[in-house]
Gaussian input, Z-matrix of N, CA and C with variables (Angstrom, degrees):
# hf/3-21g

backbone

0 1
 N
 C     1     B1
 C     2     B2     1     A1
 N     3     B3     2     A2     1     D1
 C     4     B4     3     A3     2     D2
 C     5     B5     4     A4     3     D3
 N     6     B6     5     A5     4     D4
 C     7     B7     6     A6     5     D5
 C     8     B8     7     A7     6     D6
 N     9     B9     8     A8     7     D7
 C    10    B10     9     A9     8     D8
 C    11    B11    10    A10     9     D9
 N    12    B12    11    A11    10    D10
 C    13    B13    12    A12    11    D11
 C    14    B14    13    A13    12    D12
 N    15    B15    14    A14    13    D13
 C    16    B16    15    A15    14    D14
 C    17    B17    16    A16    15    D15
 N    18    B18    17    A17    16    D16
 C    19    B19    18    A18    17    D17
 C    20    B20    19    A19    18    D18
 N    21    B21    20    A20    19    D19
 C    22    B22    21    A21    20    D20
 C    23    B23    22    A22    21    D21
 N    24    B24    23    A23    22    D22
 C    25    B25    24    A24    23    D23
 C    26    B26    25    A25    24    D24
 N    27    B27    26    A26    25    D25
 C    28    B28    27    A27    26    D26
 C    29    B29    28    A28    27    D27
 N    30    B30    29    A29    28    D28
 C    31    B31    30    A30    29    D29
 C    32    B32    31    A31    30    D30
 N    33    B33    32    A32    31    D31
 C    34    B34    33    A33    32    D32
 C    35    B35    34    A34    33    D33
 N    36    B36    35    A35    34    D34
 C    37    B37    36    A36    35    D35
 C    38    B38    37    A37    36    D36
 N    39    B39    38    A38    37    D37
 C    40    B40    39    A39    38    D38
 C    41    B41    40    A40    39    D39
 N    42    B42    41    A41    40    D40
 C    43    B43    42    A42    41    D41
 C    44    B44    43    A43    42    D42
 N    45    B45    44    A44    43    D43
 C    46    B46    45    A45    44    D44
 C    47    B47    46    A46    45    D45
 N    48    B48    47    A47    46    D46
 C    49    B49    48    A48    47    D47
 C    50    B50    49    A49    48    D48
 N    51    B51    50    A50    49    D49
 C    52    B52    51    A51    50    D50
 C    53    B53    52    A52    51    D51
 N    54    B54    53    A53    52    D52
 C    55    B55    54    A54    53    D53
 C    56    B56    55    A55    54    D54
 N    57    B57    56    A56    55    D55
 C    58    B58    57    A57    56    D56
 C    59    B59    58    A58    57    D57
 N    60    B60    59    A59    58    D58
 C    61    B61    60    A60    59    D59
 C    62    B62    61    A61    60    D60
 N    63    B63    62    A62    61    D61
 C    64    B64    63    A63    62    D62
 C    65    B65    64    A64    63    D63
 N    66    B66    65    A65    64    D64
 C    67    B67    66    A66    65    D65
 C    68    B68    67    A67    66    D66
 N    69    B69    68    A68    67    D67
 C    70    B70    69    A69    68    D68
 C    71    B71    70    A70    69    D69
 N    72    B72    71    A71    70    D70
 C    73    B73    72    A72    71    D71
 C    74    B74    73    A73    72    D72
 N    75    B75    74    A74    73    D73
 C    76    B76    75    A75    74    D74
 C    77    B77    76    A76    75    D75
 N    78    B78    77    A77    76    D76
 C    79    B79    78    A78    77    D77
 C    80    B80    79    A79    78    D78
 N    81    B81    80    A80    79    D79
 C    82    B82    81    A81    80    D80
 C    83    B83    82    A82    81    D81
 N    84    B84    83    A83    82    D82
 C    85    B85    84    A84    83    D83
 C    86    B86    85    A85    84    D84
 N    87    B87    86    A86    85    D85
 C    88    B88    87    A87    86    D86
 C    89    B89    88    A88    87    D87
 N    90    B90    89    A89    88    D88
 C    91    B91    90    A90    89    D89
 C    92    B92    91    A91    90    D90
 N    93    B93    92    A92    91    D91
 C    94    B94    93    A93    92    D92
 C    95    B95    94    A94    93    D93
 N    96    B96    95    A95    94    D94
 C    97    B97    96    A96    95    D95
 C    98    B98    97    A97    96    D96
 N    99    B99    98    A98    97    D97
 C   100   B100    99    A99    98    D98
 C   101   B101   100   A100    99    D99
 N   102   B102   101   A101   100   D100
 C   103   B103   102   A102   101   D101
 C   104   B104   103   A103   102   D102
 N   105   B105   104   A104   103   D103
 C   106   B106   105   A105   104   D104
 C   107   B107   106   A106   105   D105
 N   108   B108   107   A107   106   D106
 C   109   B109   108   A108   107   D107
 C   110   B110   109   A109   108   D108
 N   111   B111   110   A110   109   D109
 C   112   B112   111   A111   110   D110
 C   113   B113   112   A112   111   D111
 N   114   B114   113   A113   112   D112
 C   115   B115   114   A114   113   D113
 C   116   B116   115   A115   114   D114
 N   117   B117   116   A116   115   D115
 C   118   B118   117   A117   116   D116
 C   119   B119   118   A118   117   D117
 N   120   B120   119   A119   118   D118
 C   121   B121   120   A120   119   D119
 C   122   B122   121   A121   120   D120
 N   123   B123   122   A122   121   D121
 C   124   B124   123   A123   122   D122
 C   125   B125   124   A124   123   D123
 N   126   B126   125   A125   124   D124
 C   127   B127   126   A126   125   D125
 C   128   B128   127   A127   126   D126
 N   129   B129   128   A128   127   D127
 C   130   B130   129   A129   128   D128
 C   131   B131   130   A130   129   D129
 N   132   B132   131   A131   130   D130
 C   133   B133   132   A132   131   D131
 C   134   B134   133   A133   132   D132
 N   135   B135   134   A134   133   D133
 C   136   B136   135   A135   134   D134
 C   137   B137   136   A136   135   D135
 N   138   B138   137   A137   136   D136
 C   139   B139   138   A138   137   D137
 C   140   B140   139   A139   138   D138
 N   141   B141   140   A140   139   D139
 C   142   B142   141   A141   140   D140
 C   143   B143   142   A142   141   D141
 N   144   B144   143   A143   142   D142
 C   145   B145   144   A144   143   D143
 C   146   B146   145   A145   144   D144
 N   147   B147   146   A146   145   D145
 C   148   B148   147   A147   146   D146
 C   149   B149   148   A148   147   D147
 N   150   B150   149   A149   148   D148
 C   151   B151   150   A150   149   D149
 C   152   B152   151   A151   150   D150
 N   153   B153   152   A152   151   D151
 C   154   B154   153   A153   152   D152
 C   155   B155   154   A154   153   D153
 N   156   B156   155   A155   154   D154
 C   157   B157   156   A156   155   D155
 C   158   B158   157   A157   156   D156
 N   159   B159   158   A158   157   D157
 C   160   B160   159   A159   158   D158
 C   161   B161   160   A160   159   D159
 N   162   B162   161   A161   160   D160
 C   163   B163   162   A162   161   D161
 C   164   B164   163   A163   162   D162
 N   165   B165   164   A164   163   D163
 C   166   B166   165   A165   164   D164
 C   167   B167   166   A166   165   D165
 N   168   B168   167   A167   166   D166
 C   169   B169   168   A168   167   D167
 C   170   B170   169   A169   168   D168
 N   171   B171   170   A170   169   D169
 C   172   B172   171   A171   170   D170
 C   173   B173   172   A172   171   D171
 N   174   B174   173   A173   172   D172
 C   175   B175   174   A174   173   D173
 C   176   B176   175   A175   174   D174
 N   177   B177   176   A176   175   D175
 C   178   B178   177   A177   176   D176
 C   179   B179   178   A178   177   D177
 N   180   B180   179   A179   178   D178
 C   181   B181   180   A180   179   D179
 C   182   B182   181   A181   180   D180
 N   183   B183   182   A182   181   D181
 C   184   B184   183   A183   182   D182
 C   185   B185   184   A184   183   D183
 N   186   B186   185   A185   184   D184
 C   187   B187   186   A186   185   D185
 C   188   B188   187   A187   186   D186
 N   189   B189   188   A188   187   D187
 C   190   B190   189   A189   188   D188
 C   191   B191   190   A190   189   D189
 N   192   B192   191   A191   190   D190
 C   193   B193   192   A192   191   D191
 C   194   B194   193   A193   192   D192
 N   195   B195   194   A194   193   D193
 C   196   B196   195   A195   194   D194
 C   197   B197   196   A196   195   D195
 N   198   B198   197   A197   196   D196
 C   199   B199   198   A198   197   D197
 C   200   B200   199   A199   198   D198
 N   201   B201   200   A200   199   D199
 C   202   B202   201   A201   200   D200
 C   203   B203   202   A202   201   D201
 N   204   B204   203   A203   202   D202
 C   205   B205   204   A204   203   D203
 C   206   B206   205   A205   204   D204
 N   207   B207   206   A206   205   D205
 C   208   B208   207   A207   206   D206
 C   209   B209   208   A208   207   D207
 N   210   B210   209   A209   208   D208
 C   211   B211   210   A210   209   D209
 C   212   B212   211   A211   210   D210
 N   213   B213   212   A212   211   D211
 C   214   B214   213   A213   212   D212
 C   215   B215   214   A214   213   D213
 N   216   B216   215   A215   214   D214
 C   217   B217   216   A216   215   D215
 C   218   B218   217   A217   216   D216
 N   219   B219   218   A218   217   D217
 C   220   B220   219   A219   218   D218
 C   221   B221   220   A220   219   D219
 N   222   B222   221   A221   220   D220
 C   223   B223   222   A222   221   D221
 C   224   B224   223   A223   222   D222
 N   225   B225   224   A224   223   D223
 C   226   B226   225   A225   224   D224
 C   227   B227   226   A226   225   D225

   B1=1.4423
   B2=1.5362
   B3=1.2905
   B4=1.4580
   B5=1.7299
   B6=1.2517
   B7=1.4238
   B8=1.4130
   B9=0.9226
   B10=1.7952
   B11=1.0952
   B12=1.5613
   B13=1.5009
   B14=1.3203
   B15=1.6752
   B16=1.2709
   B17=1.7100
   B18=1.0447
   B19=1.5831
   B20=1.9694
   B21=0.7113
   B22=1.8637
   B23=1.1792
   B24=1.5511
   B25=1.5902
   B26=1.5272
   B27=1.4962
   B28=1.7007
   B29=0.8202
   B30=1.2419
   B31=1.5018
   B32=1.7785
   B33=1.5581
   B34=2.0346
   B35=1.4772
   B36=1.2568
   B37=1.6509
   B38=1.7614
   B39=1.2305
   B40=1.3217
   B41=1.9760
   B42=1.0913
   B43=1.6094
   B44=2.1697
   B45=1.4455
   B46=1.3103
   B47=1.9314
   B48=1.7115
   B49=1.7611
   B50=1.9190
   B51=1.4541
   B52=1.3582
   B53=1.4878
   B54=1.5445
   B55=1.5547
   B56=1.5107
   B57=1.7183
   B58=1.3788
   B59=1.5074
   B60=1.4674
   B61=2.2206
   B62=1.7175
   B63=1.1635
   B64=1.3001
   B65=1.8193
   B66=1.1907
   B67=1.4728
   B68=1.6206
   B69=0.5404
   B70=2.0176
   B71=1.6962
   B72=1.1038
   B73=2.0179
   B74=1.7147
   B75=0.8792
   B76=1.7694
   B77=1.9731
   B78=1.2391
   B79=1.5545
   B80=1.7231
   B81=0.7375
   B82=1.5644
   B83=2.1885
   B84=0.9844
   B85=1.8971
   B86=1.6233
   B87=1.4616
   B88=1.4019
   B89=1.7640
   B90=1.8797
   B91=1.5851
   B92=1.5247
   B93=1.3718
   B94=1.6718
   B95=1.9233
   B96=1.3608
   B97=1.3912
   B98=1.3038
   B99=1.9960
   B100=1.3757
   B101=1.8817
   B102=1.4548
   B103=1.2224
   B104=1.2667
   B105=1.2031
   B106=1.5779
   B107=1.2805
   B108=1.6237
   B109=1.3088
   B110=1.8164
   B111=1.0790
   B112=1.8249
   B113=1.5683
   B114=1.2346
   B115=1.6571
   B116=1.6216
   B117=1.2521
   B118=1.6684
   B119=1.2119
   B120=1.0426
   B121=1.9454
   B122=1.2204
   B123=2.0556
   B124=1.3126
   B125=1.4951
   B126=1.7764
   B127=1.3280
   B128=1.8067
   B129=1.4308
   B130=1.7373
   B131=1.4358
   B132=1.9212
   B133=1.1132
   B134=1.4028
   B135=1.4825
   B136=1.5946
   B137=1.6723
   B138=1.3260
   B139=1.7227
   B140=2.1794
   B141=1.2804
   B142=1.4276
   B143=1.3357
   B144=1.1464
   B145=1.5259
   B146=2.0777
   B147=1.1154
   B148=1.4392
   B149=1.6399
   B150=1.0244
   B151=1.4215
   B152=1.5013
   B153=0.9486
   B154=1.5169
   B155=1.7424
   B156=1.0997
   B157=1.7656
   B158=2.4154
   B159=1.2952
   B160=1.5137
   B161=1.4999
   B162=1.2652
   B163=1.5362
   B164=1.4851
   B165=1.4388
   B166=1.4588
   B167=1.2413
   B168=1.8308
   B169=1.7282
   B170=1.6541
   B171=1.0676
   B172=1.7421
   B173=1.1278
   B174=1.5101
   B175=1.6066
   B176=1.7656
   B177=1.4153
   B178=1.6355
   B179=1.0947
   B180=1.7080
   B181=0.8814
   B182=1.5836
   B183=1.3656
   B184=1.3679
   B185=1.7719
   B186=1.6397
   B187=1.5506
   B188=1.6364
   B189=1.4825
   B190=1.7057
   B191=1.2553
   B192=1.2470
   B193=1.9309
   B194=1.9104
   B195=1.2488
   B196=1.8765
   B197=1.5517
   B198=1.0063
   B199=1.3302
   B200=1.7818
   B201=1.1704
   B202=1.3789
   B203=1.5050
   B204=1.1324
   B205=1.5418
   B206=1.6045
   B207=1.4786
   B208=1.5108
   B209=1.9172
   B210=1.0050
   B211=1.6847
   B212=1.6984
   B213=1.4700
   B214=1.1877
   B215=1.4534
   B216=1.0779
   B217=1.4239
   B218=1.3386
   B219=1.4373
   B220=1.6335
   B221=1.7313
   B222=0.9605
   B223=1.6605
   B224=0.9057
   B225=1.6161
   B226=1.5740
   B227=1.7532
   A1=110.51
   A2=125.28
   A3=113.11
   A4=124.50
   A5=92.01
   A6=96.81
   A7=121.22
   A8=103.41
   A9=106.15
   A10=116.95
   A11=109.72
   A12=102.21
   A13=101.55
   A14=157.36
   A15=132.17
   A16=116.38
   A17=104.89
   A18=122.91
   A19=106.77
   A20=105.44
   A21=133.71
   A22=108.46
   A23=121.00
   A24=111.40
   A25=110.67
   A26=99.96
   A27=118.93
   A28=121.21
   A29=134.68
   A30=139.38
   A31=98.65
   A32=76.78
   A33=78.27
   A34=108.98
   A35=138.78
   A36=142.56
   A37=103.68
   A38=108.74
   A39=138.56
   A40=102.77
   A41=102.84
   A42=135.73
   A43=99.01
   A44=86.96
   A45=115.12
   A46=94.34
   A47=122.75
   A48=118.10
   A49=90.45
   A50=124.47
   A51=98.37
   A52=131.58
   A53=102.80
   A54=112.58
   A55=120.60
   A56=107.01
   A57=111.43
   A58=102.28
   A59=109.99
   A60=104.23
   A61=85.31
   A62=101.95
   A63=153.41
   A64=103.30
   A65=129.20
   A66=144.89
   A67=102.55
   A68=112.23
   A69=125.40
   A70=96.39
   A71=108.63
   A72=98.09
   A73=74.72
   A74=173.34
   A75=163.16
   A76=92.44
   A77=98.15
   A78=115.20
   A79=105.39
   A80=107.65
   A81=118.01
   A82=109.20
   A83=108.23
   A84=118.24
   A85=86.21
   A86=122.52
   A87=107.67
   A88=101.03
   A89=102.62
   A90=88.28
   A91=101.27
   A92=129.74
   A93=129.17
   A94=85.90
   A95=111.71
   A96=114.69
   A97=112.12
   A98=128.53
   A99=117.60
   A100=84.72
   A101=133.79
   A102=121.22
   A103=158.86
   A104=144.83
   A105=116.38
   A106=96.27
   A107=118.96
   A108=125.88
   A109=102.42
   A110=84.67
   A111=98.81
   A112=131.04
   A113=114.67
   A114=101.93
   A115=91.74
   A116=131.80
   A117=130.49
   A118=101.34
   A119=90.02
   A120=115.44
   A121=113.87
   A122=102.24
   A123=126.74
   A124=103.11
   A125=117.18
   A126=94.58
   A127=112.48
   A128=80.34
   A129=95.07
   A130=102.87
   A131=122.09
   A132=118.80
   A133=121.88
   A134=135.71
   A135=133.69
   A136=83.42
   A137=109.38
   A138=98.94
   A139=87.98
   A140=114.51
   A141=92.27
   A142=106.35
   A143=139.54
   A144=134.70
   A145=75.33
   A146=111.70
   A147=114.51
   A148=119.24
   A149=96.08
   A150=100.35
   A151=116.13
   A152=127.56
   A153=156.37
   A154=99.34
   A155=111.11
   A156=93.88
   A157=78.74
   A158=90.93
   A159=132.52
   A160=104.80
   A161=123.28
   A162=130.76
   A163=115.42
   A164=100.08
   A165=116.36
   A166=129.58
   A167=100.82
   A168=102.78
   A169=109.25
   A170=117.27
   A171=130.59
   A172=123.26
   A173=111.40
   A174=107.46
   A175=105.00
   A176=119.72
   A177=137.73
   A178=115.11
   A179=138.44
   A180=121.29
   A181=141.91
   A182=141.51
   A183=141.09
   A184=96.10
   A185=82.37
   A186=96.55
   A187=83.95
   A188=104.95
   A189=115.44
   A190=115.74
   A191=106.12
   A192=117.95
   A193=111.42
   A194=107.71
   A195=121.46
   A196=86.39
   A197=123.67
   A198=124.78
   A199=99.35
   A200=112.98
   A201=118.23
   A202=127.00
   A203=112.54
   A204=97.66
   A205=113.45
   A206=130.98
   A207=136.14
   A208=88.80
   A209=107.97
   A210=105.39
   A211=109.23
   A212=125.37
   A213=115.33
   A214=130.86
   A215=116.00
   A216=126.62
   A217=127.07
   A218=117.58
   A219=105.95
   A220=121.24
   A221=96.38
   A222=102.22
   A223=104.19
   A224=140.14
   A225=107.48
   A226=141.53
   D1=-73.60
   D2=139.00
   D3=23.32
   D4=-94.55
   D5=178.80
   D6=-51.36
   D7=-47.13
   D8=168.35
   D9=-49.49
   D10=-65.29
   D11=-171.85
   D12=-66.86
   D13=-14.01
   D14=165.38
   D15=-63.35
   D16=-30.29
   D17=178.09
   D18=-55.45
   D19=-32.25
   D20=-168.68
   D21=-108.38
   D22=-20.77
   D23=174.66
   D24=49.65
   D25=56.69
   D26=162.33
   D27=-135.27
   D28=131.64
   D29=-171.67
   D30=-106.67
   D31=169.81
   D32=-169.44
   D33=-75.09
   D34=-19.94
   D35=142.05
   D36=-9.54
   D37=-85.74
   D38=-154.26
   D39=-64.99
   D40=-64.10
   D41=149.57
   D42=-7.71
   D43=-89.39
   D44=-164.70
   D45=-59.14
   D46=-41.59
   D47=-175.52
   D48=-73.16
   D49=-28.58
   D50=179.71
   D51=-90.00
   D52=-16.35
   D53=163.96
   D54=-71.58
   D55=-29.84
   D56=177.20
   D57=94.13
   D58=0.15
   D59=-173.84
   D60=-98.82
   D61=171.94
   D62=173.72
   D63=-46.14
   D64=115.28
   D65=175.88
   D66=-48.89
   D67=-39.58
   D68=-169.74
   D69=-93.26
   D70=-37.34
   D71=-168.56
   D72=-96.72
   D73=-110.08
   D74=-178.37
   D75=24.49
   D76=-74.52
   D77=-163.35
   D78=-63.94
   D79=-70.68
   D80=159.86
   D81=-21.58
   D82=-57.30
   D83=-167.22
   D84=-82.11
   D85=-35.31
   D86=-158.88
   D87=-80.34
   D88=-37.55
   D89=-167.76
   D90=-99.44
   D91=32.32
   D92=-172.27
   D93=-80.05
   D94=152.35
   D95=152.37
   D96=-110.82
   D97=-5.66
   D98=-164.98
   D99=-109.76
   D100=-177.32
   D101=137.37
   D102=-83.50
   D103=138.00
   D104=-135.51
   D105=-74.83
   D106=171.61
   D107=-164.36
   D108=-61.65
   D109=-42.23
   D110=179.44
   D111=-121.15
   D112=106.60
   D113=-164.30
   D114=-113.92
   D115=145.51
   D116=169.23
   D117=-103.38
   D118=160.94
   D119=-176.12
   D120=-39.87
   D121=-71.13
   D122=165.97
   D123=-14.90
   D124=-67.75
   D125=-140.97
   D126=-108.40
   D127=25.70
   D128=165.15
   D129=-96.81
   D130=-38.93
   D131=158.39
   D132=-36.96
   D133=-44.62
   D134=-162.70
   D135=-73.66
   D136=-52.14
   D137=-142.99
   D138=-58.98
   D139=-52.80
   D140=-166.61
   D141=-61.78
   D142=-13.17
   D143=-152.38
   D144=-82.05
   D145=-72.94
   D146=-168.27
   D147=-50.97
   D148=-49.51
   D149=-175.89
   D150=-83.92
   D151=3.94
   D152=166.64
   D153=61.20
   D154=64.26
   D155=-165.19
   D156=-139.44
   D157=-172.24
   D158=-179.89
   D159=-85.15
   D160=155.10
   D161=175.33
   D162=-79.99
   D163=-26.85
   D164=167.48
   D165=-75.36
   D166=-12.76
   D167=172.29
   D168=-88.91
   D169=-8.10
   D170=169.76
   D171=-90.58
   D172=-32.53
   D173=-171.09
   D174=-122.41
   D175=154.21
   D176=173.01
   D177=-120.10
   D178=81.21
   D179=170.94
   D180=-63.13
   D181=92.34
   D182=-169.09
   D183=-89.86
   D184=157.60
   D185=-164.90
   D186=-89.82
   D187=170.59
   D188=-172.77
   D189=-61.21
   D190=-61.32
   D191=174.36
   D192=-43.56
   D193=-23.31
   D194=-178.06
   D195=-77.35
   D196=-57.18
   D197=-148.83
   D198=-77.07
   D199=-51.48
   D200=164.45
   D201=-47.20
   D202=-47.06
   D203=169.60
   D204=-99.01
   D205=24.57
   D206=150.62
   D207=-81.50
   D208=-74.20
   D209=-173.51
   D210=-27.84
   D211=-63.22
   D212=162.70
   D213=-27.94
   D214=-90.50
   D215=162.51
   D216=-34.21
   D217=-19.27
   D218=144.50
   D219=-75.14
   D220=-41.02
   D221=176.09
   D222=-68.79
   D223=-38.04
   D224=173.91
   D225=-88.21

């Protein structure tokens, strides 16, 4: 998400007055690296509606076992 919005020259301020969410839950989705436990439709809807992009330009799906041994390897 990040990357996009540098691509777009939006900061999460601007981001967050055109989606209508919350400055901190903006900041929060932009600097997360895992996905939040719970994301709704809706507000994957705002971010492409704004950011004019695909759901696939926001999100990476990794399979569980990927994600499990990245989690390791930070901790160790």
């Amino acid at each position: 998400m990040a990357v996009l919005m540098a691509d777009r020259e939006v900061d999460y301020k601007e981001l967050a007055e055109i989606t209508g969410m919350h400055p901190v839950t903006v900041s929060k989705h932009k600097n997360s690296k895992i996905m939040p436990s719970r994301l709704e439709s809706e507000t994957l809807e705002k971010y492409c509606e704004a950011l004019k992009c695909q759901p696939g330009e926001l999100l990476v799906w990794m399979p569980e076992s990927k994600k499990v041994v990245e989690e390791q390897t930070a901790v160790a």
